[in-house]
N, C-alpha and C positions, 0 to 999 in steps of 0.2 A: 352805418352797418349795411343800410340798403345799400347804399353804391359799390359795396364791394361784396354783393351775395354772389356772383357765378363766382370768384375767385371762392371764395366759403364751400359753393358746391365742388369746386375742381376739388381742393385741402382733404374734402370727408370723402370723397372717393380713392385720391392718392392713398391717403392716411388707412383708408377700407382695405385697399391692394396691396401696402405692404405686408401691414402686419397677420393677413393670410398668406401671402408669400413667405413669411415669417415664419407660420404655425408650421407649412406644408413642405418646405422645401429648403430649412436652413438650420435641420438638426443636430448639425453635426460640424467641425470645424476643422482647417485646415492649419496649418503647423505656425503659421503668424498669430493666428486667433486664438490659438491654444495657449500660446505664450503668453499675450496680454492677458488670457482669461487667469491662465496662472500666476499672473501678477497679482491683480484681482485680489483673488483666493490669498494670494502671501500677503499683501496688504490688510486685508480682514482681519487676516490672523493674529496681525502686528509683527509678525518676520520681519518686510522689508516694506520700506519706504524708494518706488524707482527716484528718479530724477530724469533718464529715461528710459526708454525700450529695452530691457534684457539684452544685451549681447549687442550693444550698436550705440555709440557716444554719438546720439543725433537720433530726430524723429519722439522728439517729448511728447506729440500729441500722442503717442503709443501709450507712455505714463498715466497721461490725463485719461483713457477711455478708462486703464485700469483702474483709477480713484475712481471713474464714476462707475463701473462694475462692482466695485466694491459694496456701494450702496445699495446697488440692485441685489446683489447676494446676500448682504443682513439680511434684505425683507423677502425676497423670494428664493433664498437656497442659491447655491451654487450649480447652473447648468447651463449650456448655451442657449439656452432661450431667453435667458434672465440675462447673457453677455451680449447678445445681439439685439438684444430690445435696448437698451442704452442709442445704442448706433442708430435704431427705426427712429425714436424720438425726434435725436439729433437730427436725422436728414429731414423730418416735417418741420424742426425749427429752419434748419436749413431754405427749406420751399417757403416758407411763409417771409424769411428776411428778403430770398432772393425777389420776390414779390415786391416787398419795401425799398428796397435798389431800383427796378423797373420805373418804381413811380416816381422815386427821386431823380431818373432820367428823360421819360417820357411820361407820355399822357396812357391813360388806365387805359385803353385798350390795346395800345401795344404790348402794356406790361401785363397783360391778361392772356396774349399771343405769348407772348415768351416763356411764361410761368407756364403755360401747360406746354410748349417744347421740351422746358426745362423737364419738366415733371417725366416725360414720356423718354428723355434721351436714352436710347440704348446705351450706350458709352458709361454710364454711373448708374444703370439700374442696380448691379450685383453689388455696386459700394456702397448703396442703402441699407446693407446689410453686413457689410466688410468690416470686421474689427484689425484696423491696420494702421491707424495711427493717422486717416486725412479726413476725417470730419469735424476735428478742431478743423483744420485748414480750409475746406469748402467752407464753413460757418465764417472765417476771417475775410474770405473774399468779396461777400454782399456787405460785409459791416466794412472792410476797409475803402470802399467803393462811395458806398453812403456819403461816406466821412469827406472823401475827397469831393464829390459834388458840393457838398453844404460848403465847403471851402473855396472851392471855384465859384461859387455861385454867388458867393457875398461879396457887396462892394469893397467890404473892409473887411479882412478872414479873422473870424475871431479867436484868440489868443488858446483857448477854450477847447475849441473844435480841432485845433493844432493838436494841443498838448495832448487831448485824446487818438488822435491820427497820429504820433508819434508811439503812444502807448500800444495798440491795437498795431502795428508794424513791427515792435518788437516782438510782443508776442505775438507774432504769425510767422518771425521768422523760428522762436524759440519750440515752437510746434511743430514748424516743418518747413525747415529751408529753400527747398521748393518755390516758397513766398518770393523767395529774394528778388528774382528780375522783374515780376508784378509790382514790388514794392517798391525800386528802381524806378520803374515805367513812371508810379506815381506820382513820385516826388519829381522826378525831370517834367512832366508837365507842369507841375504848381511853381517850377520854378523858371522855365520857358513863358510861361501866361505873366510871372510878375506878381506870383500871390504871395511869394516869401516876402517879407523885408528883414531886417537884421534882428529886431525885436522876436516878430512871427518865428521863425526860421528858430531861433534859440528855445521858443516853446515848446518846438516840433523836436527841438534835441533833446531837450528837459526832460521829455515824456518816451522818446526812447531809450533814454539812459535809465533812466527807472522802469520802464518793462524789459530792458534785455540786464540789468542789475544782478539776477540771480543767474543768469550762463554767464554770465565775467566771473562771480566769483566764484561758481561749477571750474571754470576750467583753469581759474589761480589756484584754485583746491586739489585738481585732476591732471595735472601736468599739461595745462590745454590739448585734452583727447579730442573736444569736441572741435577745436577750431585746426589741430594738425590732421585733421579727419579731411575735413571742410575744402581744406586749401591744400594738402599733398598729398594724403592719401586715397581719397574716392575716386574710384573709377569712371573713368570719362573718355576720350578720344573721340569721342563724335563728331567733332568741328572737325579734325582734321577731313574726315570724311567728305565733307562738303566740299573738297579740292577735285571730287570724280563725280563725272555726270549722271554714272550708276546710283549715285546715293540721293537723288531727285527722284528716281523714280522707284527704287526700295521705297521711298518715305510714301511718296505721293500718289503712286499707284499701286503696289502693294502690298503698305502698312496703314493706311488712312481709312480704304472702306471696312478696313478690318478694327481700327479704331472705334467707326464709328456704329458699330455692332457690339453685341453685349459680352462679348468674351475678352474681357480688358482685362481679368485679374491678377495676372503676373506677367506673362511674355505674350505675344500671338500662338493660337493653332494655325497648320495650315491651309486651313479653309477660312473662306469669307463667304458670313451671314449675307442673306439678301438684304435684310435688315441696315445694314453696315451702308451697303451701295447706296439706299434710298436714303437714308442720311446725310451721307457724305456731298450726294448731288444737290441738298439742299443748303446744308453748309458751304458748298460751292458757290450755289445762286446768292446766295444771302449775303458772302462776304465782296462778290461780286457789285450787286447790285450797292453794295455801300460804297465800293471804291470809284464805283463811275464817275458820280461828280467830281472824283479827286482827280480822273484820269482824263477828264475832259476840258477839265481847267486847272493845271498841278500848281497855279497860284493858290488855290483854295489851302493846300497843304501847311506852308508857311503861315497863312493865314490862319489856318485850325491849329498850331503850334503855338502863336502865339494868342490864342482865346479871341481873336478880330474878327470871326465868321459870323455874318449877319444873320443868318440861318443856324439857329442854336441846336435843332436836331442832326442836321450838318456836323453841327461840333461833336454832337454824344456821337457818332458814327464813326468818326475818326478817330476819339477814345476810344472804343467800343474794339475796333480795329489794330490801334496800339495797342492795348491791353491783351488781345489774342496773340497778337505777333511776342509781347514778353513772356505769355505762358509757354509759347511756344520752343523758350531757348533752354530750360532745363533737357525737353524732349532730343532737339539735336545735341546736348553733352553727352547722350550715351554711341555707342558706336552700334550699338541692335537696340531695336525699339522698345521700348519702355514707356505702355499706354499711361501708367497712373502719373507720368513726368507732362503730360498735357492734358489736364484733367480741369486745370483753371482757366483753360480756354472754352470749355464747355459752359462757360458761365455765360460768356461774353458772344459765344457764336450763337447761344438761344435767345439774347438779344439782340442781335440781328436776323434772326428768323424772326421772330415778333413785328420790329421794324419792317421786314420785307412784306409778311403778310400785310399786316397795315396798311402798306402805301399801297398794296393791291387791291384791298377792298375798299380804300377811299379813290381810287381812278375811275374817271367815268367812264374810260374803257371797256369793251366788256371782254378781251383778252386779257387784260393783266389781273380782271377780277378772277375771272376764269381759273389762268392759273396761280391766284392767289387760293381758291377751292382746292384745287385738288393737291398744291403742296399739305396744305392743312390736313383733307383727307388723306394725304399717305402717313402725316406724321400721326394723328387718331389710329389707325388701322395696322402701318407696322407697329407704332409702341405698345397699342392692348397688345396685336399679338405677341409678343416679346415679351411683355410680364405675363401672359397665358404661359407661355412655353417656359419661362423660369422658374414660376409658382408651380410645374408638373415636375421638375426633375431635383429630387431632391439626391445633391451629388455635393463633391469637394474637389476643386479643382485647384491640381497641385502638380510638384514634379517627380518624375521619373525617371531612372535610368533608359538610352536609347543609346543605336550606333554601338552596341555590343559594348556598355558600360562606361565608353568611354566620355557622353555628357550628358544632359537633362533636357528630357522634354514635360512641355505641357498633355496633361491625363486628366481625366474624370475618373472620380473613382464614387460609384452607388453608394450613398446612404445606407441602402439594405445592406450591402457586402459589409460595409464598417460596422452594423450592429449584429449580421452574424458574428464575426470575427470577436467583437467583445464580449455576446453570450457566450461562445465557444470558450474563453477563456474564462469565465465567470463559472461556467458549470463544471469545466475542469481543475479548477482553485489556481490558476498558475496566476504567480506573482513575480514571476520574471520573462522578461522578454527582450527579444533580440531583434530589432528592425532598420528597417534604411532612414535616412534621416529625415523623411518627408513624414512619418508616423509616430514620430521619440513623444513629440509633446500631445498631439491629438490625442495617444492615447494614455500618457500622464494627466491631462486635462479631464477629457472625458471618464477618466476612469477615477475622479477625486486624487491623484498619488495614489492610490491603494498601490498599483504596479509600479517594480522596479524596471525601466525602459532604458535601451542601451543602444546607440549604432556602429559602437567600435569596434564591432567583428567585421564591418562592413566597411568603412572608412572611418576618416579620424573622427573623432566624435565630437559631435557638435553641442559644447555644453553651453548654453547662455545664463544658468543661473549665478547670481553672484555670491562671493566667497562664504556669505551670512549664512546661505541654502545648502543644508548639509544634501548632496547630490548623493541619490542610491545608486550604486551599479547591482544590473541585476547577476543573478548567483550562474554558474557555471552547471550547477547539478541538474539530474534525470526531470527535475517539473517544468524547466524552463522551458521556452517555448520560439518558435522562428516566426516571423510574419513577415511577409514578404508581399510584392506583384507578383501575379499568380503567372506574368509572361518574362520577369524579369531572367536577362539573360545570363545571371551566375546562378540559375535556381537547379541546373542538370547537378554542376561542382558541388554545392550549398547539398546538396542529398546526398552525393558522395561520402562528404568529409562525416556528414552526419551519420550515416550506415556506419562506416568504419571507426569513428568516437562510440555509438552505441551495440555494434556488434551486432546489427541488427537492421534493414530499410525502416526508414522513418515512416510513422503513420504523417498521413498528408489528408489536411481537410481542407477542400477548396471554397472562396464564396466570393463566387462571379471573380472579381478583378484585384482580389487579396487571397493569399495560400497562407496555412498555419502548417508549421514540421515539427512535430514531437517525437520523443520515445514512447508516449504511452498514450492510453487512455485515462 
């Protein structure tokens, strides 16, 4: 226990700053979170049992958070503090595995350099808190990692440690596909070094045929939804992209420092955190300094491929390096960037910041000690600041109509305005309501179902519940109610049609960055 007290002390500070970040600044939820939460809720109730995520044949780990919200709501009620404490948990298991990776690859003090990178990374701070369906999957990455070390690591891989590494691979793919080129990456190393043999190798299938067992018979059941989903219908064209030199520097110059700043939650803003910059430049140096050896002697390459590197840190480095590079190929299948698709790189680039600090503070140098300090102090001093500054804004960051309706942007929209808006509706008894599609579930969620919620005045409406869940539309009469963006640009017409349906201008109550339109008081 002594040998691993700073790590203990890092854990009870993390563990300290999230779940005030928690209490302060994560009351309220965005239209993904509301869903699972409403899963949850139907789960408890006994309604419905998912398989996965509402409205999307793929993405189980959404499922999974719901059964474990479920539990949290027996014992403490249905709210989002009870839905997003599931997820805090999760991510301090998360910190304490990734820890147990660290030391299964290197010596304790790199992996005590890394675990507090990890801990601090802007890029996953706000998914400490995200109910979206990838904290099963951050959790499969330090376990599926583990797994393949003890395997590499043994003279003879035992039969054992396979069958489990083929189990933990299916389901990581059955959580969230995502997995798949990490999981890829894995197995072509074990099988370039020579650690399969014919025996081996069938244990490793044994054990994914029995954790991916229930999505084969899901999609003999389901008209294979989930695997015509998988392979025809998801949206991608991103490689093609990589045929124009524009799309090297969209990625790498300005979607990366933006990456590596804490507004990853669905698309980019178009501003970049400084935060992001001092990141990015570290992750730079880090994945630099790992490749040098490779790039000064590119025999070492071949050599790290086939497990022959005399220099075993050497070896994690090069793992370390392919591992980021496979997280990296979900991120290029989209054609516009989509931060949470290289999220399993963050695993593997904080260990190499770890590594890099390391080899700075053991140089007897006193420049590379030097700047082995002061990377460490920008990553202490941007990441407090960045959870200071997240733990003050308690908001929901979601989409918007922009471009005069015709697509969605990223908005913040105040906690405060979301709890006007629902007292306002609370103290005037309205039970139906009419909104854009970023608000249908937050405020079925947050408001228990009491309200009938609808967006199909506005577009087609986006129903994800299944056919079990008898779906309310709300009523068309004088209580109903509009809620809208208080800037959105059909809100002059939205008052029009309203005046002349009620014979009268609509009373308008604004709150900050939401508007409510009634006929009455």
């Amino acid at each position: 226990m002594r040998r691993h007290a700073l790590f203990i002390g890092v854990f009870i500070l993390i563990a300290a700053a999230r779940f005030t970040i928690l209490l302060t600044s994560q009351t309220h939820v965005h239209s993904d979170e509301a869903i699972i939460g409403l899963m949850g809720k139907h789960i408890l109730e006994g309604r419905f049992f998912p398989f996965y995520m509402y409205g999307q044949p793929y993405n189980a780990g959404g499922a999974w958070e719901a059964y474990l919200a479920a539990i949290a709501f027996a014992f403490f009620g249905v709210s989002v503090i009870s839905l997003k404490s599931c997820i805090v948990v999760l991510s301090l298991l998360c910190l304490f595995l990734f820890y147990r990776m660290s030391l299964a690859l290197y010596d304790q003090r790199t992996s005590l350099l890394a675990t507090v990178a990890f801990a601090l990374a802007p890029s996953l701070l706000k998914w400490h808190f995200q109910v979206r369906g990838y904290s099963w999957y951050f959790l499969s990455i330090p376990i599926l990692t583990m797994l393949f070390a003890s395997i590499e690591s043994d003279r003879v891989p035992n039969q054992r440690t396979l069958f489990l590494f083929g189990v933990a691979s299916a389901l990581s793919v059955w959580c969230l596909e995502l997995a798949i080129p990490l999981i890829g990456a894995l197995w072509l190393l074990l099988i370039l070094r020579r650690r399969l043999s014919l025996i081996n190798a069938a244990a490793g299938l044994g054990g994914f045929v029995m954790g991916y067992a229930p999505v084969i018979a899901f999609n003999f059941t389901h008209h294979f939804i989930n695997w015509r989903y998988l392979i025809v219908e998801r949206p991608a064209g991103g490689f093609s992209s990589l045929f124009h030199l524009s799309a090297f520097g969209r990625i790498f110059v300005d979607e990366m420092p933006k990456f590596f700043g804490p507004d990853t939650i669905l698309w980019y803003y178009s501003d970049t955190p400084a935060s992001g910059y001092v990141f990015y430049v570290i992750a730079v140096l880090a994945v630099g300094v790992a490749m040098w050896p490779f790039l000064r002697s590119p025999s070492k390459i071949i050599q790290a491929l086939r497990g022959d590197l005399a220099d075993r840190r050497q070896e994690k480095d090069f793992d370390m390096l392919a591992l980021t590079l496979a997280s990296f190929v979900p991120y290029l299948t989209m054609s516009a960037g989509v931060p949470s698709y290289f999220f399993g790189g963050c695993f593997f680039l904080s260990m190499l910041t770890g590594r890099m600090l390391e080899r700075s503070f053991s140089s007897s140098m006193a420049l590379p000690r030097l700047s082995g300090v002061g990377a460490l102090a920008a990553i202490l001093v941007a990441g407090v600041l960045v959870m200071i500054r997240v733990g003050q804004e308690n908001q929901i960051e979601t989409l918007c109509s922009c471009d005069e309706g015709r697509s969605y942007c990223m908005t913040r929209i105040p906690g405060r305005d979301i709890e006007g808006v629902e007292q306002n509706l609370r103290q005037h008894n309205v039970t139906s309501v009419w909104t854009t599609i970023s608000f249908v579930y937050p405020l079925l969620f947050e408001s228990g179902e009491t309200l009938a919620v609808s967006n199909a005045i506005f577009e087609y409406p986006h129903r994800v519940y299944p056919p079990k869940i008898p779906w309310r539309e709300p009523s068309l009469d004088p209580d109903a109610a509009f809620v809208i963006e208080t800037d959105a640009p059909f809100r002059s017409l939205l008052e029009t049609r309203c005046a002349q349906a009620f014979g009268t201008a609509p009373l308008v109550h604004e709150h900050g960055k939401l508007t409510i339109l009634a006929e009455h008081d």
